[in-house]
PDB file of N, CA, C and O in Angstrom:
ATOM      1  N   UNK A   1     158.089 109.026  -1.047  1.00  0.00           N
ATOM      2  CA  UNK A   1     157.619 109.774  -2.204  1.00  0.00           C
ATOM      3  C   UNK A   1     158.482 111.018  -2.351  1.00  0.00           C
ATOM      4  O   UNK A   1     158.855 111.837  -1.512  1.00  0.00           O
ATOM      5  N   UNK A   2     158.722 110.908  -3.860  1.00  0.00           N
ATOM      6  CA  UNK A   2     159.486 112.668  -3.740  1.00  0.00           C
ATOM      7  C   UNK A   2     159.161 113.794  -4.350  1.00  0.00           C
ATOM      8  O   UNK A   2     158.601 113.479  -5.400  1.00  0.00           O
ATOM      9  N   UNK A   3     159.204 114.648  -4.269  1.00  0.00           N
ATOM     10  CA  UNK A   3     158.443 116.005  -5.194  1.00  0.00           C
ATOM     11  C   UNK A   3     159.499 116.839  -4.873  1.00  0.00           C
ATOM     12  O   UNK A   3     159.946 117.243  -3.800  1.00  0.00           O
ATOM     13  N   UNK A   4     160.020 117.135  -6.858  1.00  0.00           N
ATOM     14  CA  UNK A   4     160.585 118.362  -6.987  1.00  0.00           C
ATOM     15  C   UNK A   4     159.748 119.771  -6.885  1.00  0.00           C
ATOM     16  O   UNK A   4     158.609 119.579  -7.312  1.00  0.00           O
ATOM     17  N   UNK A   5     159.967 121.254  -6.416  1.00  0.00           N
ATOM     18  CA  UNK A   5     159.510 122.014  -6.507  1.00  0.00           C
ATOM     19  C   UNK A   5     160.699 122.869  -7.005  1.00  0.00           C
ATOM     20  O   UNK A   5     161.744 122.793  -6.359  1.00  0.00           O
ATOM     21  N   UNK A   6     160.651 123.589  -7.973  1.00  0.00           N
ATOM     22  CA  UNK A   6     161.128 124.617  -8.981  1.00  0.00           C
ATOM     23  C   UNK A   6     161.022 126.169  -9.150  1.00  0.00           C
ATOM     24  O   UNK A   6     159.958 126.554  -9.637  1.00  0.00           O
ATOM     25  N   UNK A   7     161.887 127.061  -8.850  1.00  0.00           N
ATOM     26  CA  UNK A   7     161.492 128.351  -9.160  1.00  0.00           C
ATOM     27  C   UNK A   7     161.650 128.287 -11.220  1.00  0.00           C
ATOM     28  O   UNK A   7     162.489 127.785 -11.968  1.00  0.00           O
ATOM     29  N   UNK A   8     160.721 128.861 -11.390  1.00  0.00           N
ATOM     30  CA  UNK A   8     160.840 129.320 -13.067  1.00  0.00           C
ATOM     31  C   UNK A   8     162.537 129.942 -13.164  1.00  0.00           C
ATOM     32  O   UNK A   8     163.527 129.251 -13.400  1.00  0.00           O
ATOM     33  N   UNK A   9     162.521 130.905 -12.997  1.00  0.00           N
ATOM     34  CA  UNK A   9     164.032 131.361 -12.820  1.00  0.00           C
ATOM     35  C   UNK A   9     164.988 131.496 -11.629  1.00  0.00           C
ATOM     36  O   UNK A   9     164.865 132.037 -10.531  1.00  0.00           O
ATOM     37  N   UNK A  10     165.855 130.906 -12.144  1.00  0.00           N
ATOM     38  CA  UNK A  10     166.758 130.406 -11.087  1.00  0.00           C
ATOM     39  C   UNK A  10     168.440 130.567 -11.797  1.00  0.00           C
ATOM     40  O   UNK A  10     168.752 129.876 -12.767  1.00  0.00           O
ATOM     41  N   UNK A  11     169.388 131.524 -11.187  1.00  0.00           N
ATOM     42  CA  UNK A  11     170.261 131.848 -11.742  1.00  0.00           C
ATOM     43  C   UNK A  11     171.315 130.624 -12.494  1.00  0.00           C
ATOM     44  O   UNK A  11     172.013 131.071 -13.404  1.00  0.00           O
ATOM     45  N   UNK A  12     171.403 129.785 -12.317  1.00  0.00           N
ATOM     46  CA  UNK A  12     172.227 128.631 -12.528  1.00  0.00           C
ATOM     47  C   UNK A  12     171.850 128.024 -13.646  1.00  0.00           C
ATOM     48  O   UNK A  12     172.165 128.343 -14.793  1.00  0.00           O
ATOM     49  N   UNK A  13     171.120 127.077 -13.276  1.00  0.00           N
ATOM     50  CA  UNK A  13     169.962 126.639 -14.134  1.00  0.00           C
ATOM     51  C   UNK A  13     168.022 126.209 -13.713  1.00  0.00           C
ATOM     52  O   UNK A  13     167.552 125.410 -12.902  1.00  0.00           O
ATOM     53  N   UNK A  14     167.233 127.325 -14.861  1.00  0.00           N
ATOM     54  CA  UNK A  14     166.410 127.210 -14.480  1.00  0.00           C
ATOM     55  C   UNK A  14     165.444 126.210 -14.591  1.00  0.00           C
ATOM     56  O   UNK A  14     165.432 125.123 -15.167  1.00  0.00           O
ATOM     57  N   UNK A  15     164.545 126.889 -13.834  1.00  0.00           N
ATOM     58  CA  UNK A  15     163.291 125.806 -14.058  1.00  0.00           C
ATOM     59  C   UNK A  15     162.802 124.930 -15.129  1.00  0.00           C
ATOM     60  O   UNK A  15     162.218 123.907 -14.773  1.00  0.00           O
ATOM     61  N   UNK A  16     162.960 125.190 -16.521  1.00  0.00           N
ATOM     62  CA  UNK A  16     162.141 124.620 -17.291  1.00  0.00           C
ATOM     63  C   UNK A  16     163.721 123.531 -18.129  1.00  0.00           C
ATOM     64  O   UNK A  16     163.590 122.518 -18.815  1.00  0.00           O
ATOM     65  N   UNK A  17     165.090 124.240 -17.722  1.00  0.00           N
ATOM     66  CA  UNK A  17     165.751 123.504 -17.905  1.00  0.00           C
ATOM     67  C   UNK A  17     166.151 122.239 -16.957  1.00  0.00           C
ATOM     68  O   UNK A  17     166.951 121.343 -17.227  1.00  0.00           O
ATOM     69  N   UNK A  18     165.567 122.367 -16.064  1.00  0.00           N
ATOM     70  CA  UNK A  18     165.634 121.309 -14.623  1.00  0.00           C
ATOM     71  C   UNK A  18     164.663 120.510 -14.885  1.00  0.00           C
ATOM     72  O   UNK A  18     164.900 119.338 -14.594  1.00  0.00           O
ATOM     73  N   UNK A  19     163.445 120.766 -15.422  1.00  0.00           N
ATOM     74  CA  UNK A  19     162.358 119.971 -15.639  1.00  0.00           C
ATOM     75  C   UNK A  19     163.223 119.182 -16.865  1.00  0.00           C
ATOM     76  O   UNK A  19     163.907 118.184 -16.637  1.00  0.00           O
ATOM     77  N   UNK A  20     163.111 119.654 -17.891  1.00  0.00           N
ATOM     78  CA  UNK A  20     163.094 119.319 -18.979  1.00  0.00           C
ATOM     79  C   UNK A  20     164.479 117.933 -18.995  1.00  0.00           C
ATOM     80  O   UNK A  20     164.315 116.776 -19.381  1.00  0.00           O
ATOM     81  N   UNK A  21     165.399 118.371 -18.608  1.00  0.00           N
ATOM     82  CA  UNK A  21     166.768 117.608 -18.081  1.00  0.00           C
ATOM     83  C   UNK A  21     166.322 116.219 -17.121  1.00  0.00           C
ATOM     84  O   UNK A  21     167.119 115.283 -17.062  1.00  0.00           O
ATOM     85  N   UNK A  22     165.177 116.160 -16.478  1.00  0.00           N
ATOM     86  CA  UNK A  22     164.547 115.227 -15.530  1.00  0.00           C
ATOM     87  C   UNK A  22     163.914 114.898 -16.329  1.00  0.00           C
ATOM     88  O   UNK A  22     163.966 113.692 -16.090  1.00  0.00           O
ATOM     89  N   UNK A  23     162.910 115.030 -17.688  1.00  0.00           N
ATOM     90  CA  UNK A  23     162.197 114.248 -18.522  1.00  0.00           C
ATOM     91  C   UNK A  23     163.057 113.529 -18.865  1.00  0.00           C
ATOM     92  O   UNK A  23     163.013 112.299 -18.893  1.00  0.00           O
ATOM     93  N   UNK A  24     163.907 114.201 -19.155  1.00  0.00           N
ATOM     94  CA  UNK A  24     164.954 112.941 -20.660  1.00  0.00           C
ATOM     95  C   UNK A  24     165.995 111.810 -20.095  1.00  0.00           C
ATOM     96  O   UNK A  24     166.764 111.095 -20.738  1.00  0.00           O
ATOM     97  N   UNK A  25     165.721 111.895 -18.387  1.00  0.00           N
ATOM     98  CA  UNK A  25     166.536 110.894 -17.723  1.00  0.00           C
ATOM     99  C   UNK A  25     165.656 109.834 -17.118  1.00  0.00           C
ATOM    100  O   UNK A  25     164.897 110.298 -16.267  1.00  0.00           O
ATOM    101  N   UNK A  26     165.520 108.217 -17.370  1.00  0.00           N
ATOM    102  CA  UNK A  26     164.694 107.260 -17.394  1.00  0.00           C
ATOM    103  C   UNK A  26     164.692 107.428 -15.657  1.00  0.00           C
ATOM    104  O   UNK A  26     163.612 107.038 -15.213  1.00  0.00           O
ATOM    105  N   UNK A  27     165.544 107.864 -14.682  1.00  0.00           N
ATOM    106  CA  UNK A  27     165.697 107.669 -13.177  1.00  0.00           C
ATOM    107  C   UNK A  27     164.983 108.858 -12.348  1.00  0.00           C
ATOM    108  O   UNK A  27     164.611 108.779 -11.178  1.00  0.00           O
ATOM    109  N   UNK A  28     164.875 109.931 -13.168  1.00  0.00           N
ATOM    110  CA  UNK A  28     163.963 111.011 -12.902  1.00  0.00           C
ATOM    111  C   UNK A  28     162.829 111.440 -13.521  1.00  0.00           C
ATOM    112  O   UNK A  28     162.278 112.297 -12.831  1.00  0.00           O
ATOM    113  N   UNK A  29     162.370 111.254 -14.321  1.00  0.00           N
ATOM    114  CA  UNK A  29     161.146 111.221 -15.162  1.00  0.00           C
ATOM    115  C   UNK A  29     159.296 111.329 -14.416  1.00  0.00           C
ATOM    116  O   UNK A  29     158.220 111.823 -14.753  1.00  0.00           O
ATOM    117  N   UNK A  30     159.926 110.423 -13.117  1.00  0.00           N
ATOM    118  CA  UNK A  30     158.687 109.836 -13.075  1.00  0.00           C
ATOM    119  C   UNK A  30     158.376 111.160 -11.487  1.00  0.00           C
ATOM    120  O   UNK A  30     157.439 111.416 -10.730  1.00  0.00           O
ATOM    121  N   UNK A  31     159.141 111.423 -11.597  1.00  0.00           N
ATOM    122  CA  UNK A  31     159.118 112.513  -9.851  1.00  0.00           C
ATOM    123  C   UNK A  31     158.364 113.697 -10.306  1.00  0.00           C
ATOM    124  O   UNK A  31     158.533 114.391 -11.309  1.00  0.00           O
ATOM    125  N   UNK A  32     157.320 113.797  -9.164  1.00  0.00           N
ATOM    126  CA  UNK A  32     156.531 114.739  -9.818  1.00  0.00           C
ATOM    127  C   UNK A  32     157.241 116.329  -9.361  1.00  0.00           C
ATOM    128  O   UNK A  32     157.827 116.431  -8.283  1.00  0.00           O
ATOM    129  N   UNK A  33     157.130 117.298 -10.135  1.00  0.00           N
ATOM    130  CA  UNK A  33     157.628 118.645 -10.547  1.00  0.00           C
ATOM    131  C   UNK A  33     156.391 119.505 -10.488  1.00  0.00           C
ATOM    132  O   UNK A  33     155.359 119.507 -11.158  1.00  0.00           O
ATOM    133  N   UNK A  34     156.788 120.186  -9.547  1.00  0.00           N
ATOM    134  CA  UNK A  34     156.292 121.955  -9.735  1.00  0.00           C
ATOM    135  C   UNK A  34     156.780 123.096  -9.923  1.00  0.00           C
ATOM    136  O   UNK A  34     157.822 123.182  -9.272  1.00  0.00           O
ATOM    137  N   UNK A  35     156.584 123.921 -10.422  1.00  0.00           N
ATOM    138  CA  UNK A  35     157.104 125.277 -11.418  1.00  0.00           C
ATOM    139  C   UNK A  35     156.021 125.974 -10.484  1.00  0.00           C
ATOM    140  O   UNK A  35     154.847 125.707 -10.225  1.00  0.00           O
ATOM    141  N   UNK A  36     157.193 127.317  -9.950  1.00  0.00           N
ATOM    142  CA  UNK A  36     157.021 127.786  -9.326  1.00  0.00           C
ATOM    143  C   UNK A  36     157.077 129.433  -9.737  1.00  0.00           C
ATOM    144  O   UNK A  36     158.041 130.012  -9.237  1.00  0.00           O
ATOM    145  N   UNK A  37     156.606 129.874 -10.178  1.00  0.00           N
ATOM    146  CA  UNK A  37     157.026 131.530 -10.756  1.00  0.00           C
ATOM    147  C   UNK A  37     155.716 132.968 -10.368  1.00  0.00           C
ATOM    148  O   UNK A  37     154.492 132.852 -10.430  1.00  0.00           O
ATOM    149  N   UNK A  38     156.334 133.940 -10.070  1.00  0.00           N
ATOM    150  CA  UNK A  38     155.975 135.160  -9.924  1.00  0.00           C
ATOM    151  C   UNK A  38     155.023 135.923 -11.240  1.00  0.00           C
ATOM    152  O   UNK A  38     154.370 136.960 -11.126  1.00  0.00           O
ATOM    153  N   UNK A  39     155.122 135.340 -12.094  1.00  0.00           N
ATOM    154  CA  UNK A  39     154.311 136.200 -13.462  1.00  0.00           C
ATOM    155  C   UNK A  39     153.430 134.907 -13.863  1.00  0.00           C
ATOM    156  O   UNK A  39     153.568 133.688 -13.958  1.00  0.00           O
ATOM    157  N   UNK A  40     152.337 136.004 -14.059  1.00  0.00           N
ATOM    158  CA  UNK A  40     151.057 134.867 -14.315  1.00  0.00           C
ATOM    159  C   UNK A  40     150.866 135.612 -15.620  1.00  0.00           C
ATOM    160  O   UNK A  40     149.955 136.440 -15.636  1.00  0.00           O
ATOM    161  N   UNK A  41     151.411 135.484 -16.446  1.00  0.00           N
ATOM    162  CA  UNK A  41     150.928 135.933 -17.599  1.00  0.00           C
ATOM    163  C   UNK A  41     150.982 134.701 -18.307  1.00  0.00           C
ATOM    164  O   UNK A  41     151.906 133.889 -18.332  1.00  0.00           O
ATOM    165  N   UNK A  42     149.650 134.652 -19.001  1.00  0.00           N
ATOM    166  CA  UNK A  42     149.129 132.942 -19.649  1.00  0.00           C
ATOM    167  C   UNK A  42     150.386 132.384 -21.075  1.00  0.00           C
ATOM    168  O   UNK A  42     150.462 131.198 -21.395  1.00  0.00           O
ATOM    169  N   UNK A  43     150.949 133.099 -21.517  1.00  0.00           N
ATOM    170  CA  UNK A  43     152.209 133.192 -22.113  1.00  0.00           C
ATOM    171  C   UNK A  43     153.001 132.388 -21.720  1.00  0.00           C
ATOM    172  O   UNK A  43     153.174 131.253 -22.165  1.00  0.00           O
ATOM    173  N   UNK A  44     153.712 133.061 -20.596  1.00  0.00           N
ATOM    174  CA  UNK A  44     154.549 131.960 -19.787  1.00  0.00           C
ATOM    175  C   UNK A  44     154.156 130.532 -19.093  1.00  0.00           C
ATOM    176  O   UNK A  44     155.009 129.666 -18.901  1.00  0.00           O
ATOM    177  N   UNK A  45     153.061 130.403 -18.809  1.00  0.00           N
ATOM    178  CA  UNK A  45     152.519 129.347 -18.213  1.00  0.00           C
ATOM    179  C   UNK A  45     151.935 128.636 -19.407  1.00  0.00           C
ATOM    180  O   UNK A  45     151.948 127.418 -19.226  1.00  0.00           O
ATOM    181  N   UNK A  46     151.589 128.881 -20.197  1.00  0.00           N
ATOM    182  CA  UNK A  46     151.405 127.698 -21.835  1.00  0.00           C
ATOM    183  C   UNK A  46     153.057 127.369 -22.235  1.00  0.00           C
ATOM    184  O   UNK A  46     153.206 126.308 -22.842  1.00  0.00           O
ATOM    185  N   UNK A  47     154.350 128.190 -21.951  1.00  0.00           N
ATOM    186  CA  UNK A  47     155.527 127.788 -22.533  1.00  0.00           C
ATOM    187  C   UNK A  47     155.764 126.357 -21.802  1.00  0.00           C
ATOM    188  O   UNK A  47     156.084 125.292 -22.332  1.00  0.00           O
ATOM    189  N   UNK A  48     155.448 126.713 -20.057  1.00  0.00           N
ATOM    190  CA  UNK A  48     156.061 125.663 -19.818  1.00  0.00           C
ATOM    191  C   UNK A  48     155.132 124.520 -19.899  1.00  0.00           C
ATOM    192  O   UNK A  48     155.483 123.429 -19.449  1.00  0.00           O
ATOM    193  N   UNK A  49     153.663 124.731 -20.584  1.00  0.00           N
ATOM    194  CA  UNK A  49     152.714 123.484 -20.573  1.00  0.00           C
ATOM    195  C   UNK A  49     152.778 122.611 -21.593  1.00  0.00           C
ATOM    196  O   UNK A  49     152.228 121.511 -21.553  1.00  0.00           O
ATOM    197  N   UNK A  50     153.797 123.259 -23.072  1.00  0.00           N
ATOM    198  CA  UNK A  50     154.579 122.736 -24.029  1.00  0.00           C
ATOM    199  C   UNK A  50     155.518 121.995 -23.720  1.00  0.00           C
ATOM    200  O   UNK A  50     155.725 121.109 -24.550  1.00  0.00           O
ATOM    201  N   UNK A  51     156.045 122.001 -23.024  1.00  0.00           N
ATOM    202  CA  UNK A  51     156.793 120.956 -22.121  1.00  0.00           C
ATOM    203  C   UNK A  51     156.511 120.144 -21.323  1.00  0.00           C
ATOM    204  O   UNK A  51     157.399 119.433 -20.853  1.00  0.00           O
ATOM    205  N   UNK A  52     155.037 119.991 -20.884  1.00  0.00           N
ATOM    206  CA  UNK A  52     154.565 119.172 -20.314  1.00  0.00           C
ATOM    207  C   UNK A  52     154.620 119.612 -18.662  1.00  0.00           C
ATOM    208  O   UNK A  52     154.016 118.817 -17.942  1.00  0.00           O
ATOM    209  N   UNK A  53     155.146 120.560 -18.086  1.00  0.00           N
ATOM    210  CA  UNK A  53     155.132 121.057 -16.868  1.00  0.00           C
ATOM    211  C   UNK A  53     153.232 121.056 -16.375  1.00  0.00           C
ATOM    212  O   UNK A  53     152.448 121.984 -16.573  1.00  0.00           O
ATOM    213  N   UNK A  54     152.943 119.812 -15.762  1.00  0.00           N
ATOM    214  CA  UNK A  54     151.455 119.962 -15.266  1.00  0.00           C
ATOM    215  C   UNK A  54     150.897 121.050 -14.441  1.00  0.00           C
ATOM    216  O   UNK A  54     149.918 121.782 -14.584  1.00  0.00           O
ATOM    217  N   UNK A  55     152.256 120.882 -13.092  1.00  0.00           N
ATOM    218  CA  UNK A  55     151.589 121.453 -11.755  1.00  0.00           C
ATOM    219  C   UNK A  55     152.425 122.840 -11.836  1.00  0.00           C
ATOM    220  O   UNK A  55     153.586 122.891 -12.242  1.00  0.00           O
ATOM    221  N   UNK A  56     151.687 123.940 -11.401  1.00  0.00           N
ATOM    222  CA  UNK A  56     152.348 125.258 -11.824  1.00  0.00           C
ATOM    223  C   UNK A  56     151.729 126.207 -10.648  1.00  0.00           C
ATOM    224  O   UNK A  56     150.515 126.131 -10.462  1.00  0.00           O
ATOM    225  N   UNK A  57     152.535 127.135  -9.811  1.00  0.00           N
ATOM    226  CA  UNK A  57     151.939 127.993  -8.794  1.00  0.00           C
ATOM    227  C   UNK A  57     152.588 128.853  -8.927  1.00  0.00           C
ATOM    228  O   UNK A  57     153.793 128.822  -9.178  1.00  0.00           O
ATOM    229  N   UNK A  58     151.592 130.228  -8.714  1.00  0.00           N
ATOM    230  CA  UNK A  58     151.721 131.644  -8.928  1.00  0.00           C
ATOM    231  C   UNK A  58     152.403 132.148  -7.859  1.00  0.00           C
ATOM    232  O   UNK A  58     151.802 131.699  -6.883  1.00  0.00           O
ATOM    233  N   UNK A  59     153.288 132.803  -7.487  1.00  0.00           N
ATOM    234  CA  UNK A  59     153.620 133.356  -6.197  1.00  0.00           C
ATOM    235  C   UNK A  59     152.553 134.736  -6.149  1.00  0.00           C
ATOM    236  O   UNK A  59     151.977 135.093  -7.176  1.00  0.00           O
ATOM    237  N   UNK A  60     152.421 135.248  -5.216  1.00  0.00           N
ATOM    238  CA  UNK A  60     152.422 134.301  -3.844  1.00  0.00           C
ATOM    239  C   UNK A  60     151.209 133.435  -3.398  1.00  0.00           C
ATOM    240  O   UNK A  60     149.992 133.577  -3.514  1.00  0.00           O
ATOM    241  N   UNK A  61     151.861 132.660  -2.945  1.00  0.00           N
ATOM    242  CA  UNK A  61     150.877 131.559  -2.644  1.00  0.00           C
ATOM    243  C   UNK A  61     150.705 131.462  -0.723  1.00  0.00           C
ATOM    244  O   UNK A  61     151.536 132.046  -0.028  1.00  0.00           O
ATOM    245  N   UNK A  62     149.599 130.700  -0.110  1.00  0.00           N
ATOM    246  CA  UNK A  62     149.916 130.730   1.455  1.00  0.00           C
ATOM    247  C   UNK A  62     150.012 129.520   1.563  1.00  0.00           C
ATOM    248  O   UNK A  62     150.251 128.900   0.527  1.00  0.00           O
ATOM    249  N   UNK A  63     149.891 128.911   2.590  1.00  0.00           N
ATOM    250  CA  UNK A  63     150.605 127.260   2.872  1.00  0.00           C
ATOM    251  C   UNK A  63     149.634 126.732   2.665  1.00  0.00           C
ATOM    252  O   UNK A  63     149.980 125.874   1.853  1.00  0.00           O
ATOM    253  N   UNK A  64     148.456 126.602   2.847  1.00  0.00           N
ATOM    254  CA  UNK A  64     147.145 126.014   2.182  1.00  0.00           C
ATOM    255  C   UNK A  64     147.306 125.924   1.023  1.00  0.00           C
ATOM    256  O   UNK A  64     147.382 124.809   0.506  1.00  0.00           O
ATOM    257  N   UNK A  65     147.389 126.896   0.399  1.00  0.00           N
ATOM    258  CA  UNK A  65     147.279 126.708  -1.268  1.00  0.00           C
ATOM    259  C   UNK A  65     148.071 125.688  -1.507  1.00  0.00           C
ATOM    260  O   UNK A  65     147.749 124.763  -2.253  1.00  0.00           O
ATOM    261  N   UNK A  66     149.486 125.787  -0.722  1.00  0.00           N
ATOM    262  CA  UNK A  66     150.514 124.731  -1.457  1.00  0.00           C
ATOM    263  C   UNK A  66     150.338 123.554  -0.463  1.00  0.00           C
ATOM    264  O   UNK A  66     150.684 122.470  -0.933  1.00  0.00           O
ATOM    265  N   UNK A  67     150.095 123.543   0.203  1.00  0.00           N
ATOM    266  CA  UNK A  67     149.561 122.147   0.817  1.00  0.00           C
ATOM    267  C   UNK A  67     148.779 121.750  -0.027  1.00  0.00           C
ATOM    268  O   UNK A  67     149.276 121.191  -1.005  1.00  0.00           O
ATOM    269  N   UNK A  68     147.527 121.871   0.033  1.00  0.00           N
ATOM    270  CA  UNK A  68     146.554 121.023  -1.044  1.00  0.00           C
ATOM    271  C   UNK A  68     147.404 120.654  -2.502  1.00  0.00           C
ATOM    272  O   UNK A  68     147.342 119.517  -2.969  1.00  0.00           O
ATOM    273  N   UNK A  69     148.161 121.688  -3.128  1.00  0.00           N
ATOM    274  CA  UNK A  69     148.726 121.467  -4.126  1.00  0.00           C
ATOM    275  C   UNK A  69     149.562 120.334  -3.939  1.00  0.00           C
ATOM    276  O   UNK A  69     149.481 119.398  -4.735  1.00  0.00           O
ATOM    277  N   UNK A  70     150.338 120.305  -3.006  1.00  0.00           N
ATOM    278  CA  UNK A  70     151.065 118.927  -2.605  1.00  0.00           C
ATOM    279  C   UNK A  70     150.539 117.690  -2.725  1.00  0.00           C
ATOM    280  O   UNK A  70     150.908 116.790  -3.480  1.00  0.00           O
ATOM    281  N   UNK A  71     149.380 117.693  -1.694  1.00  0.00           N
ATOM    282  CA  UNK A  71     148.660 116.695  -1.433  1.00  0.00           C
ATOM    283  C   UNK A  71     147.757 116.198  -2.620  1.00  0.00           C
ATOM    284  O   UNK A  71     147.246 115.079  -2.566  1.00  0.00           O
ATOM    285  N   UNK A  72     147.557 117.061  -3.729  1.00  0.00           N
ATOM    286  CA  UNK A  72     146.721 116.462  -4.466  1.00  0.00           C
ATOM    287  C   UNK A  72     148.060 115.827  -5.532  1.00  0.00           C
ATOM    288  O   UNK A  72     148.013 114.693  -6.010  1.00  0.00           O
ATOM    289  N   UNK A  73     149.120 116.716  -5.754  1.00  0.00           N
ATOM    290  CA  UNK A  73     149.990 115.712  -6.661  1.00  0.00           C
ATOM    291  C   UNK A  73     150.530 114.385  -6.190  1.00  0.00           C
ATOM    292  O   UNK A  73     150.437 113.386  -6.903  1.00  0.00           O
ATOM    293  N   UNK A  74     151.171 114.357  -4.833  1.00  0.00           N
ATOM    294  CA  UNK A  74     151.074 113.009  -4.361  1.00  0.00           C
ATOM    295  C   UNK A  74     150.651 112.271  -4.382  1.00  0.00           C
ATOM    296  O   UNK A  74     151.179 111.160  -4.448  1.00  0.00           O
ATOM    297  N   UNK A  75     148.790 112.642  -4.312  1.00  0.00           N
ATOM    298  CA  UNK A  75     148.127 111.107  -4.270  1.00  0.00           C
ATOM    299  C   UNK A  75     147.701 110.636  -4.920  1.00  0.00           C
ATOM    300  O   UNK A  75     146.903 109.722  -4.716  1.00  0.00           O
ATOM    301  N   UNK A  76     148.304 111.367  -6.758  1.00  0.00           N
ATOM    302  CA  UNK A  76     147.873 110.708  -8.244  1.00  0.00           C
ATOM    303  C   UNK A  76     148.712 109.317  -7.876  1.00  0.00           C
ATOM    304  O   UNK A  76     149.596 109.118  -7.043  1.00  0.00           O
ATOM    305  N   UNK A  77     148.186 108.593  -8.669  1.00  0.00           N
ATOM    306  CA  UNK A  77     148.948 107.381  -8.915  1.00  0.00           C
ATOM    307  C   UNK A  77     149.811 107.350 -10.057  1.00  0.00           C
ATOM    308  O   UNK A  77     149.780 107.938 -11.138  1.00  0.00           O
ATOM    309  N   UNK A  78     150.881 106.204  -9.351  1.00  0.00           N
ATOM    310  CA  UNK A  78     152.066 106.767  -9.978  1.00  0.00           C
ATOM    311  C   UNK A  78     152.051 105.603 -11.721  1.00  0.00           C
ATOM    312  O   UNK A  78     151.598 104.470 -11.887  1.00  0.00           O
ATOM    313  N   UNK A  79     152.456 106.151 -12.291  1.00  0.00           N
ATOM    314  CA  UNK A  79     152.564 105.504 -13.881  1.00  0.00           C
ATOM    315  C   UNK A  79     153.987 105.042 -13.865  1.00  0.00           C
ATOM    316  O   UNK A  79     154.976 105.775 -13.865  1.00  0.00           O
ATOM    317  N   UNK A  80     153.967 103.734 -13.852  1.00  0.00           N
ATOM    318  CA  UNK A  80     155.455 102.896 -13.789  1.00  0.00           C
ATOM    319  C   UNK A  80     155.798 102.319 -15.596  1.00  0.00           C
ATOM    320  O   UNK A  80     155.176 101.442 -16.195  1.00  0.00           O
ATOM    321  N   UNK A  81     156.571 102.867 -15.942  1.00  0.00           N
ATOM    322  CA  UNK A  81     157.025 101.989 -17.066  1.00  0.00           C
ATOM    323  C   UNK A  81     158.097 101.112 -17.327  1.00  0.00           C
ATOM    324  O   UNK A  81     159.279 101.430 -17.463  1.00  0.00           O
ATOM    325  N   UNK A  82     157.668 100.139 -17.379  1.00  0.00           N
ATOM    326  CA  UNK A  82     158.507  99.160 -17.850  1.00  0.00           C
ATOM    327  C   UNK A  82     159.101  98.793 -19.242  1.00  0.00           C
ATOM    328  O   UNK A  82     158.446  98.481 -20.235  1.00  0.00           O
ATOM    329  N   UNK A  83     160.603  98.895 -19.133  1.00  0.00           N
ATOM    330  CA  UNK A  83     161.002  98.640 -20.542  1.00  0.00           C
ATOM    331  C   UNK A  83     161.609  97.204 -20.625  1.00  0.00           C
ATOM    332  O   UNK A  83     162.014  96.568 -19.652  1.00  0.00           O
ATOM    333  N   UNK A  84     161.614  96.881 -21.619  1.00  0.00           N
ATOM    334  CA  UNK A  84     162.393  95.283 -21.873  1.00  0.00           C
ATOM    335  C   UNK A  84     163.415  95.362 -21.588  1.00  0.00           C
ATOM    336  O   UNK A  84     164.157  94.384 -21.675  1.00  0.00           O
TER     337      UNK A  84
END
């Protein structure tokens, strides 16, 4: 199983362009993504929910928090699509 985890900003290229770049590729699409950012202002966290970014954590977080967070995205089941 694999899970991307994402800082929101990230000097290179960021987060919502890393997500967004993994939607539109049929080989990455399906890997689940977390967005990871320091500002909890509901602003920023609806931008990236326009994009479909589900799983989202506030820094700072402790290893519990992101454990469970792990563990609960992992053990969705996974949505396979098949194209002709």
């Amino acid at each position: 199983m694999r899970l991307v985890i994402a800082n929101r900003y990230m000097p290179v290229l960021n987060g919502l362009k890393l997500f967004w770049g993994m939607q539109t590729d049929p080989t990455l699409k399906g890997i689940p993504f977390v967005m990871i950012n320091m500002d909890d202002n509901r602003e920023t966290i609806d931008d990236a929910a326009k994009l479909c970014v589900r799983h989202y954590l506030i820094k700072s977080f402790n290893a519990e928090i992101f454990d469970t967070k792990a563990h609960e995205i992992l053990l969705q089941p996974v949505t396979v699509i098949l194209s002709e």
